[in-house]
Every structure is written in C-alpha cells, then in structure tokens.
C-alpha positions as CSV (number, residue, x, y, z in Angstrom):
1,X,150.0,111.0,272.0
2,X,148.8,107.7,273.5
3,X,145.9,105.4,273.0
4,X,143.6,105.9,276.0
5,X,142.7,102.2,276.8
6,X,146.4,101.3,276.8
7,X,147.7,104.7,278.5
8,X,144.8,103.2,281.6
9,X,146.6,100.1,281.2
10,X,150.0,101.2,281.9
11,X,152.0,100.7,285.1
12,X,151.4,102.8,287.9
13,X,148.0,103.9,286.4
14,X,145.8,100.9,288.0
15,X,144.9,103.2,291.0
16,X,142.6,104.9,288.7
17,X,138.9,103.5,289.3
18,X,137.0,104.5,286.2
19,X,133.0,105.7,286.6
20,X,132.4,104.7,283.2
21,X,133.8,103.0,280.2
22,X,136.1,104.4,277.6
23,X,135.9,104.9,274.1
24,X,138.4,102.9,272.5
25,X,139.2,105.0,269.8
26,X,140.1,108.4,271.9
27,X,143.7,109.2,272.3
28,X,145.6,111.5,275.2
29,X,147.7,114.1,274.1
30,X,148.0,116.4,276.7
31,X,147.8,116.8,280.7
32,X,146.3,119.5,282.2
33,X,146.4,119.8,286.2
34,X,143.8,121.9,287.6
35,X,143.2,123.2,290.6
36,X,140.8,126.2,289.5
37,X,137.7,125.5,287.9
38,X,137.6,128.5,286.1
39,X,140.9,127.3,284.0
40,X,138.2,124.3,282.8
41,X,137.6,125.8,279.5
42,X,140.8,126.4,277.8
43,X,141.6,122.5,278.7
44,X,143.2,121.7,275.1
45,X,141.2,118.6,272.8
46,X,142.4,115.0,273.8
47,X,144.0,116.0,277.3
48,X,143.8,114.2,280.4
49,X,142.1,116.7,282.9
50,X,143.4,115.9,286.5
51,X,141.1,118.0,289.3
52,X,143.1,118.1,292.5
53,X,142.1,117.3,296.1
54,X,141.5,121.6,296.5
55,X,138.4,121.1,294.4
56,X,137.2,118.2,296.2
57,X,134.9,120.6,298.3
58,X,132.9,122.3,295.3
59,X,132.5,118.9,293.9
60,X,129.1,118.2,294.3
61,X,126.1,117.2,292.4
62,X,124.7,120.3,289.9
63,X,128.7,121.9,289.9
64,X,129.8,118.5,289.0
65,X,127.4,118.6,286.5
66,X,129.0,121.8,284.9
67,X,132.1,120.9,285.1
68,X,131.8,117.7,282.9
69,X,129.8,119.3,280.1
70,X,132.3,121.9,280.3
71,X,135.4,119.1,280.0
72,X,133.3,117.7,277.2
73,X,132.9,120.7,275.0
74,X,136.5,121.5,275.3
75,X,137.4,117.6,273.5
76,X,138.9,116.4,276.7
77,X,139.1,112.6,276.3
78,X,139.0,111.7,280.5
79,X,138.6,113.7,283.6
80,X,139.8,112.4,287.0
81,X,138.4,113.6,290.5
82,X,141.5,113.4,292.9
83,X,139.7,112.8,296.6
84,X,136.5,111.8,295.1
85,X,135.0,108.1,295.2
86,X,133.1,106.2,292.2
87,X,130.0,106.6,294.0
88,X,130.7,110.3,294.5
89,X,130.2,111.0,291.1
90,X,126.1,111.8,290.5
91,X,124.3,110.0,287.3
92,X,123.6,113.2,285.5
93,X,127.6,114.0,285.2
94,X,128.4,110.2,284.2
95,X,125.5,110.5,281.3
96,X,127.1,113.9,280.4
97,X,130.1,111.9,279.8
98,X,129.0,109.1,278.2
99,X,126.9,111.5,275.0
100,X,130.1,112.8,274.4
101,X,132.3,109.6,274.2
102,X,134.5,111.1,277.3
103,X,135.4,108.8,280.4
104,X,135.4,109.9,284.2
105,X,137.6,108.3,286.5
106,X,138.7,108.5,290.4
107,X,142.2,108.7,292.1
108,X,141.9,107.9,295.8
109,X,143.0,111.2,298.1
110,X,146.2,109.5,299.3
111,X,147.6,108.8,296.0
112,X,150.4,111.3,295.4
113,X,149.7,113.5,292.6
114,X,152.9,114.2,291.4
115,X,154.0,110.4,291.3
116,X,151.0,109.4,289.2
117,X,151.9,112.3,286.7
118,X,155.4,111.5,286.4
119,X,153.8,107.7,285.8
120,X,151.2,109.3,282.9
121,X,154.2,111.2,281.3
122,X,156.0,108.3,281.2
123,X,153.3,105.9,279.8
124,X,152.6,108.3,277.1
125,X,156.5,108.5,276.2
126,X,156.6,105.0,276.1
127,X,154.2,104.0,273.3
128,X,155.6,106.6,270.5
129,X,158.7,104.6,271.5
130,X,158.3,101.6,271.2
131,X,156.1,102.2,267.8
132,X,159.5,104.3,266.3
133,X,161.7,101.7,267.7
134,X,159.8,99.2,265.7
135,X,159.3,100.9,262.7
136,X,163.2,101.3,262.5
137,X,163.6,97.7,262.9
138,X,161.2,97.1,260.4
139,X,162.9,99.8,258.0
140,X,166.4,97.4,258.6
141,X,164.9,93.9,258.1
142,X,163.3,94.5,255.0
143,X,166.2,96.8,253.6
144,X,168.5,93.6,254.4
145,X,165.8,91.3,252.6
146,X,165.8,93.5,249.4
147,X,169.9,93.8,249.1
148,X,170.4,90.4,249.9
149,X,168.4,88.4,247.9
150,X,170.0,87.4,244.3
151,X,169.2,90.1,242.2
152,X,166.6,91.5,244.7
153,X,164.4,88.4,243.7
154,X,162.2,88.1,247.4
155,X,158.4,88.1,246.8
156,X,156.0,91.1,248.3
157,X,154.1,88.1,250.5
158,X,157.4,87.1,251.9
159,X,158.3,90.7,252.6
160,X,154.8,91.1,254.3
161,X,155.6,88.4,256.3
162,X,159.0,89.6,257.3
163,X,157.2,92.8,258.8
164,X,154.5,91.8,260.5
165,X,157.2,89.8,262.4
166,X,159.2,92.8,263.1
167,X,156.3,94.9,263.9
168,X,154.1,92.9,265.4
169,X,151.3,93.9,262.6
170,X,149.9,91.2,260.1
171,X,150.7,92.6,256.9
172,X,149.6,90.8,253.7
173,X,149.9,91.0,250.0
174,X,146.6,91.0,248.9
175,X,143.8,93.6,247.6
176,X,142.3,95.8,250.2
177,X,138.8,95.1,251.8
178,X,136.3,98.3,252.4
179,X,138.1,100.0,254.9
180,X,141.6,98.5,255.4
181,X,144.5,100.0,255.5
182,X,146.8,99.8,252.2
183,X,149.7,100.8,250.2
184,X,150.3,100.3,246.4
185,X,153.3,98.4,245.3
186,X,154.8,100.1,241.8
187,X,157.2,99.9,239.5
188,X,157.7,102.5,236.7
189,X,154.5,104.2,238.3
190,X,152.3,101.1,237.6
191,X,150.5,99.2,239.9
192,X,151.7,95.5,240.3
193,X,150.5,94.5,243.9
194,X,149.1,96.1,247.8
195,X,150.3,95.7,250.8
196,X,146.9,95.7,253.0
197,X,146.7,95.7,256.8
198,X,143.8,96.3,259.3
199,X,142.7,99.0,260.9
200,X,143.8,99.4,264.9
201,X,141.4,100.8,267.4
202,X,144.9,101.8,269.2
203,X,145.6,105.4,267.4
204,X,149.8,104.6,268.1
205,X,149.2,100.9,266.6
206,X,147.3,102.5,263.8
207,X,149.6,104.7,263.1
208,X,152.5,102.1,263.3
209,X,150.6,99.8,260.8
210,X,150.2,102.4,257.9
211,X,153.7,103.3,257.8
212,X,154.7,99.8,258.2
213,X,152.6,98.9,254.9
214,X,154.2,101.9,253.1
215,X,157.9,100.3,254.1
216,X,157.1,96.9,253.3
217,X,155.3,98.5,249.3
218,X,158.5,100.2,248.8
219,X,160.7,97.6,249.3
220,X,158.5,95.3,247.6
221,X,158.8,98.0,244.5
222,X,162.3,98.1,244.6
223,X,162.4,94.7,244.9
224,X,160.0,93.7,242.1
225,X,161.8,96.9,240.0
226,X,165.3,94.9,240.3
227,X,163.8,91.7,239.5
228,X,162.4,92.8,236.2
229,X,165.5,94.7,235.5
230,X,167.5,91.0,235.8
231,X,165.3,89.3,233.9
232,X,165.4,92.2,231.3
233,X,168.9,92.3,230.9
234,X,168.8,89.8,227.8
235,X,166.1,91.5,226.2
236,X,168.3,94.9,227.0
237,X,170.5,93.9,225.1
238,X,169.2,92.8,222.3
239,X,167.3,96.7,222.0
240,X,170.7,98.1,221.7
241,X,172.6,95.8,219.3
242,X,169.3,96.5,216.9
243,X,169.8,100.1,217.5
244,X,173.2,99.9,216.5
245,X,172.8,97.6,213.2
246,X,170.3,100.6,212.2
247,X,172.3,103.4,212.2
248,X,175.9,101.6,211.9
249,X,177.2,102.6,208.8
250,X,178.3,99.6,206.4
251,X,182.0,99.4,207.9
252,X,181.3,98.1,211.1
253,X,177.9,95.8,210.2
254,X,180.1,92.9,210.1
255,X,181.2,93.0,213.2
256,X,177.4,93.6,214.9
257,X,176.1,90.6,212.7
258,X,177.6,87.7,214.6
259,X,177.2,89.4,218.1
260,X,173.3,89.6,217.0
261,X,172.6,85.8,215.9
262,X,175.0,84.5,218.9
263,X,171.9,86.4,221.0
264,X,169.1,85.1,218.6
265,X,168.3,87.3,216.6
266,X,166.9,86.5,213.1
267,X,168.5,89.1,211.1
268,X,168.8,87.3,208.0
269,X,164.7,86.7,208.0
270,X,162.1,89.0,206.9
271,X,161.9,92.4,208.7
272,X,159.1,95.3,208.6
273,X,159.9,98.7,211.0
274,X,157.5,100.9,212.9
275,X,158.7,104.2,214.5
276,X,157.3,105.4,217.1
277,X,157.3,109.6,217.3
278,X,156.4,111.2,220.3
279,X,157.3,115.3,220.5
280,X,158.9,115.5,223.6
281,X,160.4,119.2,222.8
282,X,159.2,120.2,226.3
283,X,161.7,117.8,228.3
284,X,164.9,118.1,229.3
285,X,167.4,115.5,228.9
286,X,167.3,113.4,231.8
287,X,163.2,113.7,231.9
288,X,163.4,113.1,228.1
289,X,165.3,109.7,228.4
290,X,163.4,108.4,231.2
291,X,160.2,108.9,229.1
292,X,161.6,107.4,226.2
293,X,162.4,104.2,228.1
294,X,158.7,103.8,229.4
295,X,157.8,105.0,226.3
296,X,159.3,102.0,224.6
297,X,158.0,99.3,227.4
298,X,154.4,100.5,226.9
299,X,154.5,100.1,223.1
300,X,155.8,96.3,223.3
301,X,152.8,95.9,225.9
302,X,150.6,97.4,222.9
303,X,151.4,95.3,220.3
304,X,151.2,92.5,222.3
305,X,148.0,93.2,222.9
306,X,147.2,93.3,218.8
307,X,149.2,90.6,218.6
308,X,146.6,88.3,220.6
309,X,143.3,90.4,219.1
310,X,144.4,89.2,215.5
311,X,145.7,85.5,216.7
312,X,149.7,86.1,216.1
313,X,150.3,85.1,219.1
314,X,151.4,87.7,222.0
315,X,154.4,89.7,220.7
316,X,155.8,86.8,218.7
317,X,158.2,88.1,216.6
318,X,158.5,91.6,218.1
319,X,161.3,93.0,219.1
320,X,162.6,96.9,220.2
321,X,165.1,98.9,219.2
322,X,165.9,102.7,219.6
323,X,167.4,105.2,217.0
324,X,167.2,109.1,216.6
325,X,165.9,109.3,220.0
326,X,162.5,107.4,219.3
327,X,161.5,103.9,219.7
328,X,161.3,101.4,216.5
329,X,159.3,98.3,216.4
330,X,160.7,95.8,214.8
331,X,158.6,92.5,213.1
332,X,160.0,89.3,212.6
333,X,158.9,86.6,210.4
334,X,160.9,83.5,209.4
335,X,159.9,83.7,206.0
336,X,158.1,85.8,203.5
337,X,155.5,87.5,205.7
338,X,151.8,86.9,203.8
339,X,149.2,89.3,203.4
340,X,147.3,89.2,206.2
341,X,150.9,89.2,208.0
342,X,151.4,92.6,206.4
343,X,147.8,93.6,207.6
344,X,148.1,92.8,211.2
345,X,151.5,95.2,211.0
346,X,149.1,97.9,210.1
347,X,146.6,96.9,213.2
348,X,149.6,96.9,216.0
349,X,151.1,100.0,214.7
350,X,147.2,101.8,215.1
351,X,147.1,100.2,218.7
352,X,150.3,101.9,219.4
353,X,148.9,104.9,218.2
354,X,145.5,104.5,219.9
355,X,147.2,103.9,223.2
356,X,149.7,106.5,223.3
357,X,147.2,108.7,222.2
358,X,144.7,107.6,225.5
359,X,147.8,107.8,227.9
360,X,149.2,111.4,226.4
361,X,146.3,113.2,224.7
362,X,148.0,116.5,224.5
363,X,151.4,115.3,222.5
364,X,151.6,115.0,219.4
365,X,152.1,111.4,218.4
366,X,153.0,109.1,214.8
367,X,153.9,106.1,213.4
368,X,156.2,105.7,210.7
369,X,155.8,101.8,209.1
370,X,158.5,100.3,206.4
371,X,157.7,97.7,204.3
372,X,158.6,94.1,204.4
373,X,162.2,93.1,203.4
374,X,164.8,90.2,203.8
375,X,167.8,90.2,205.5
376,X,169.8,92.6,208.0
377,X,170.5,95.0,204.5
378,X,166.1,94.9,204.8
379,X,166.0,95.9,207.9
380,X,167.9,98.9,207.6
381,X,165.6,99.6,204.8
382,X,162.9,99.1,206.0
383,X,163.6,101.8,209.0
384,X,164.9,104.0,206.2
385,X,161.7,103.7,204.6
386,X,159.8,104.3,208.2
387,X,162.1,107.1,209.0
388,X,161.1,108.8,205.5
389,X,157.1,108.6,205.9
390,X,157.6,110.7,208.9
391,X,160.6,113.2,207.4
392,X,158.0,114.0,204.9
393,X,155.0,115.5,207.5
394,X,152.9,112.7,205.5
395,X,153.0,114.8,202.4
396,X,152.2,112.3,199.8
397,X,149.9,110.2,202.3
398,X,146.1,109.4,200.7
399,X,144.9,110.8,203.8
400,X,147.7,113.6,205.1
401,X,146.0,113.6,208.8
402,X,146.5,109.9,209.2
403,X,148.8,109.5,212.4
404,X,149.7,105.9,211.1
405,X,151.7,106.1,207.7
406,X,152.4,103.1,206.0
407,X,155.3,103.6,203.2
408,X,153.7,101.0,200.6
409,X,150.7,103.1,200.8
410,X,152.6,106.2,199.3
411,X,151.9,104.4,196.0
412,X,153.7,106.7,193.3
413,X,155.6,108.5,195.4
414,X,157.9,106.3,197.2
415,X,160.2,107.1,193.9
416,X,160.6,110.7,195.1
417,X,160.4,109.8,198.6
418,X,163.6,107.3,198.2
419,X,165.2,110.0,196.3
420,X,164.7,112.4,198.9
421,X,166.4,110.6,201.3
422,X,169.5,110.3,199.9
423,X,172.7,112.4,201.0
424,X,172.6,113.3,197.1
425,X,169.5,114.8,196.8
426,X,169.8,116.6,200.5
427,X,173.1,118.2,199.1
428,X,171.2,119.3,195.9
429,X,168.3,120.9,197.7
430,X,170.8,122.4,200.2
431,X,172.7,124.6,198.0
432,X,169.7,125.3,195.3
433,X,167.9,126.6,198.5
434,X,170.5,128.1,200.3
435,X,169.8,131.9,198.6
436,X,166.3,131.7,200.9
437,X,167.6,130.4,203.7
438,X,170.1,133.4,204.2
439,X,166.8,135.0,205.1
440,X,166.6,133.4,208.2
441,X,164.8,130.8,209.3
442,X,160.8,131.7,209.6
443,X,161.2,134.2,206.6
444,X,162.9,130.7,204.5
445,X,160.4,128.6,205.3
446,X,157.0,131.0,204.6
447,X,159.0,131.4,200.9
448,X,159.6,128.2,200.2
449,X,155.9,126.7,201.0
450,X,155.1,130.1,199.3
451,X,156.6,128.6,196.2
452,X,155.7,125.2,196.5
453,X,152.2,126.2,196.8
454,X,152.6,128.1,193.6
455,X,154.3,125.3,191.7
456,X,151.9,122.5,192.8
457,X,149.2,124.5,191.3
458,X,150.4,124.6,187.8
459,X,152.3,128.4,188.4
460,X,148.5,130.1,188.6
461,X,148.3,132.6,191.0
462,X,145.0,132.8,192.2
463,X,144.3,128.8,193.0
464,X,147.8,129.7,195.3
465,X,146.0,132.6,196.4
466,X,143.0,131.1,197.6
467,X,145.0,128.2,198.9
468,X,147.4,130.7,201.3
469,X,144.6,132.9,201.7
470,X,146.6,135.7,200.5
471,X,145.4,138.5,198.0
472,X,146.8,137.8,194.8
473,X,149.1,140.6,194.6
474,X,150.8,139.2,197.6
475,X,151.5,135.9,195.9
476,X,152.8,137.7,193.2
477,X,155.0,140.2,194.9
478,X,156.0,137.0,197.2
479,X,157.1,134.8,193.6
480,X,158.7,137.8,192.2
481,X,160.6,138.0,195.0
482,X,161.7,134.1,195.6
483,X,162.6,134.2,192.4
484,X,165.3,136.9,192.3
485,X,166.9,135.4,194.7
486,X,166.7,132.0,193.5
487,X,167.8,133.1,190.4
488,X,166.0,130.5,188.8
489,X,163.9,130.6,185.6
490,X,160.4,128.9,186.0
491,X,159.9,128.5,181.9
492,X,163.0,126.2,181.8
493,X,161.2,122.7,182.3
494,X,164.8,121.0,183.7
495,X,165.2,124.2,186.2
496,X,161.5,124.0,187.3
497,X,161.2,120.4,188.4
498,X,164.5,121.1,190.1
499,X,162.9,124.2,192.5
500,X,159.4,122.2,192.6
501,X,161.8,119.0,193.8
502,X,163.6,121.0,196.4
503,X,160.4,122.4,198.0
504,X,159.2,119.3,198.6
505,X,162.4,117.7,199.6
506,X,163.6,120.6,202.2
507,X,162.0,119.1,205.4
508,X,164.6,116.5,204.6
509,X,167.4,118.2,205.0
C-alpha cells in the first residue's frame, strides 16, 4: 500500500500528466491492467486502474463518461488513459471524478507499458520499506537508550526526541490535542505520561508515526518502571526487615533490631498497625503476589492522601510492611501519639478502606487496626492486636458490619480477645472441640455456631430458634446431639464457660 501523492511522486512516474488533482489522503494498493472494459467493475478498492492503448478507440465522450463512474463506484483511487491526452478527457468524466475524490491521469502512447508498471511496483515496495526499515531502527535506538542509561533513568521527552530523529516523525511528551495521534506511557497499569504525534496525510507516514509513538511509550514505561524500582529499593527494604521483626519469633529479634535502626527505622518509638485484608481466594500464586504488591503501593498512596486532608503531613510517619500474605500499615510517632493522633489513624485506615472498596467493588475487603504502643516489643503487639480484630469476623465489634475495626473499640472484650490468641487457649479449644470436628468440616462448623447460638442466649431454646430460624425441635435435637459428643455437662458452671469460650474462640484456631 502506498500513499497516492507520493506513489505520483516517485521516479519513473513523472510521465504521468494528471487531468485533475488528487486527494491526499487516498492510498494505492493494487494494479489492475485492463484492456477490456467489461473487466471495469470487479477493479478491487484503492487500485490503480491502467486502460491500455487497445481501448484508446472506444474512448470517447458519453463511454468515457461510463467508464469513470464505473472506476468510481468500484473505490478505485486513479485511472490512467494510455494513448489519450489531457485535453482528450471530456468535463463530464473529470467532474465524475472529482464527486468521488478519484484522480484521472494520462500516459503518452509511446510510453512502454510494462516499464512504467515495473516502476509502480517498485514505488509501492519502496515506501513499506523504508517505513519498516525505520521503525526497526527506531525499535534499536530507544532499546539502547533504556539499557544504557544508569538504572534506566532517561526521561520520556528525551526518548521522544531520540525517535523522531530516527524516524523522521516529531514525537513529543505531552497531552494529546483533539485529534492527534497518541500512546499512554504506564507503569503498574497507571498512567504517568503520552507520547503524542500528529496525524500524516501520507497513509505509510501515518501509519509509521503510530507505531513509532507506541515504541517510544513502551520504552518510556519500562524506563520510568526501572527508575522507580531504583529509587524504591531503600524503601524495599525497609518493607521486608518490618515484615520480618513481625513474625520473627523472640530468638532472632536481636539480630533484626540493629539492621533496622542502621536503615532508619524508629523501632523504639511509638507504633500503631493497620492490616489490610483483601480475599484474593480466586488467584493463583503468581497472580496473587503481583496483586498483593500493587495492593500495598495503592494503600501508602491512600494514606497519604488522609495524611494531607487531616494536616499530618503526606505519609509522615508511614511505613509498609507485609505478613500472612496481607499488607500492614505501620504508624510512627516519636513520642506518645495524642488523641487526635489516634483519631487521624482511624480516618487513614477508612480511606484505605473507601479506596479499595472504589477500585475492587466485588472483593471483600477489611481493616484490622492495633492500638498505640512503645517500642519494637509494641509493635509486634500492636499487629497482634490488628491480626486479632480480624481472626475474630468482628465478633465483639459495636457495629459487627464495620469494615474498619479498631481493637481499643472492642471495649470489654479485648480480655477474651488477647486470650484467644494465645497458643494456650488455641490448644484448649482444639482438643475440647476436636469430638465435632471429626464430623467433618461443614457439619463441625453448623454444630458449633449451633451451640454458641444456644449458649449466648442464656441455654433457651426458642430465642436460638428464632435466631437460626430453625423449629425448636431442631435446636433441641441439634444440642442433644452436640452434647453427646462433647461429652460435656451444661449445668457445671466451670464446664460451661469452657464450651461457650471455645465457640467463640474456634475461628482462631
């Protein structure tokens, strides 16, 4: 296919004598040699339609005429007369031509026919050429750019300039105007610049520019992509030294500690946790970690954001950490945090909430918040604490649907909520349950909240009823039934708050 200005323009082609002007915009992309009118209307669209000499004696006025609206319905960009003269060619065929955007031309009889194919063929082959052959350059210089800059640090407007001196385009970093050409630069599927270049009248030039613009934005991702990651690297670490003072058991804390203040981190301030829990049951491994990682970026973004709305400055104080496979927020202050400090936790963890919630409607999303405590020992606790509000399923929240859970709001029943999370009480509920679980999983857990039901309304059967929406001799063939195989005797106070304990403690475990 060829541009039909610059296919006129091309050697060997200036013996053509054109009757009227061409459309600029209309491309060649086929020949078809015809010495039978009758072959004029399966001419393919965009072809140059070459009459031979053997016509030259039916062309005239009215058939002429014919001939051009028939050219013209078929698409055909330019018909040539071989034999015929400019002034051969009536008024009535030119306007034909000119209503439907096609252009006639004349190629004097002498002219041999096959040279000024071979010529057509040759200028057609010439521009997909020259367009591939600089697109591949292109393709080269901006790979080299990208690898061998210091950690791919080369800007997108350098890049653009790099391009349109291999292509001979003007690419530029900018926002697109109404109509230009353009290619978003991204990195981690967000857009961070364009790459924006004008349309061409020429279809090959137009076609070189737009995937010139999409090599330049894709080196300028990668680019941009392994400049962040540099620049990150610092911060990088610091996520996974947190990670590991979390869940390091007490042995090997004192060889984490001086590793973290040597990178400046203020573990011996005051620490609060939020954790971040995002069911991602429907993702395998590799899809699951990649999440998790943009997961974690777009929470920092979040509470920077509540960070400047309630005047804390942007971030300050934040850091990230991961553990158990979700991300955990980690607050900073230098000394005893105030009030209002405590407050402004409770805002950033709701505009995590609120923006995870916009980006992934359909998930199911909470956040898990600590309390406030000193030192790296605090810290620990104060994930612990975080982890627990969320073990739980909210179950002694003031308002159990509340996505955002703050552990000093369980009031009462942190006591039972610390206790729950020790290894001693998971042990204890483990083996006073274990009669239930033998039943298998789905049939355990309908017992157990069966129970629990009955116990947290005082042992009366038809509150439990009404709240399982059972008939009451199903709650009481259900109880009678737990209880055999607990083997446990209700009227004992001591072995009652044990079972009602272990009901509530077995999501723990």
């Amino acid at each position: 296919m060829a541009n039909l200005p610059e296919l006129l323009s091309s050697p060997g082609l200036e013996v053509i004598s054109l009757v009227t002007g061409h459309d600029t915009r209309r491309v060649v992309s086929r020949v078809a040699v015809l010495d039978d009118a009758k072959r004029l209307p399966m001419v393919p669209r965009d072809s140059l339609v070459l009459l031979t000499p053997v016509l030259a004696d039916e062309a005239y006025g009215y058939q002429l005429d014919i001939w051009c609206r028939t050219a013209a319905e078929r698409g055909a960009s330019i018909v040539l007369f071989s034999g015929l003269q400019p002034e051969d060619i009536p008024r009535s065929s030119v306007r034909v031509a000119k209503r439907s955007r096609m252009a006639l031309g004349c190629v004097p009889a002498d002219i041999s026919l096959g040279g000024l194919i071979v010529d057509i063929g040759r200028a057609m082959d010439a521009g997909a050429a020259e367009a591939l052959s600089r697109a591949v350059h292109t393709a080269d210089v901006l790979a080299n750019a990208v690898d061998e800059a210091p950690s791919g640090g080369v800007a997108t407007a350098r890049l653009c300039e790099l391009a349109s001196a291999a292509s001979g385009q003007a690419i530029a970093a900018r926002q697109p105007e109404p109509g230009e050409l353009s290619a978003p630069v991204r990195v981690d599927g967000i857009e961070v610049d364009h790459v924006t270049a004008a349309p061409h009248p020429s279809t090959m030039a137009d076609q070189l520019a737009r995937l010139v613009i999409r090599l330049t934005a894709e080196s300028a991702s990668r680019a941009v992509a392994y400049s962040r990651r540099a620049s990150e690297l610092p911060i990088r670490s610091q996520t996974q030294l947190l990670g590991e003072i979390l869940v390091a058991g007490p042995q090997y804390l004192a060889e984490l500690l001086p590793r973290a203040r040597s990178l400046g981190l203020g573990v011996d301030a005051w620490h609060a946790t939020v954790i971040v829990e995002v069911d991602t049951t429907d993702l395998d491994a590799v899809t699951g970690a990649a999440f998790l990682e943009t997961l974690g970026a777009i929470v920092m973004q979040a509470v920077g954001r509540a960070g400047r709305s309630t005047g804390l400055g942007e971030g300050t104080g934040w850091h990230l950490a991961y553990a158990d496979h979700a991300p955990v927020l980690i607050r900073t202050w230098k000394r005893e945090p105030a009030d209002r400090d405590v407050e402004a936790l409770r805002t950033a963890a709701a505009t995590v909430h609120g923006e995870l919630r916009r980006r992934w409607p359909d998930r199911h999303i909470r956040c898990g918040v600590g309390g406030v405590h000193e030192s790296v020992e605090g810290l620990r606790s104060s994930w612990a604490e975080a982890r627990s509000t969320l073990i739980t399923g909210n179950s002694f929240a003031s308002n159990q649907s509340s996505p955002v859970v703050l552990f000093d709001d369980l009031g009462l029943h942190r006591t039972l909520v610390e206790w729950y999370t020790t290894q001693t009480a998971r042990a204890a509920v483990r083996d006073l349950l274990a009669p239930l679980e033998q039943e298998g999983p789905d049939k355990a857990s309908m017992m157990i909240h069966t129970l629990r039901v009955y116990l947290d309304n005082q042992g009366a059967v038809a509150p439990t009823a009404t709240a399982l929406n059972l008939h009451r001799n199903a709650v009481s063939y259900r109880i009678k039934r737990i209880l055999s195989l607990l083997d446990a005797d209700l009227d004992d106070p001591n072995q009652r708050l044990a079972v009602h304990l272990a009901c509530r403690a077995w999501k723990l475990c």
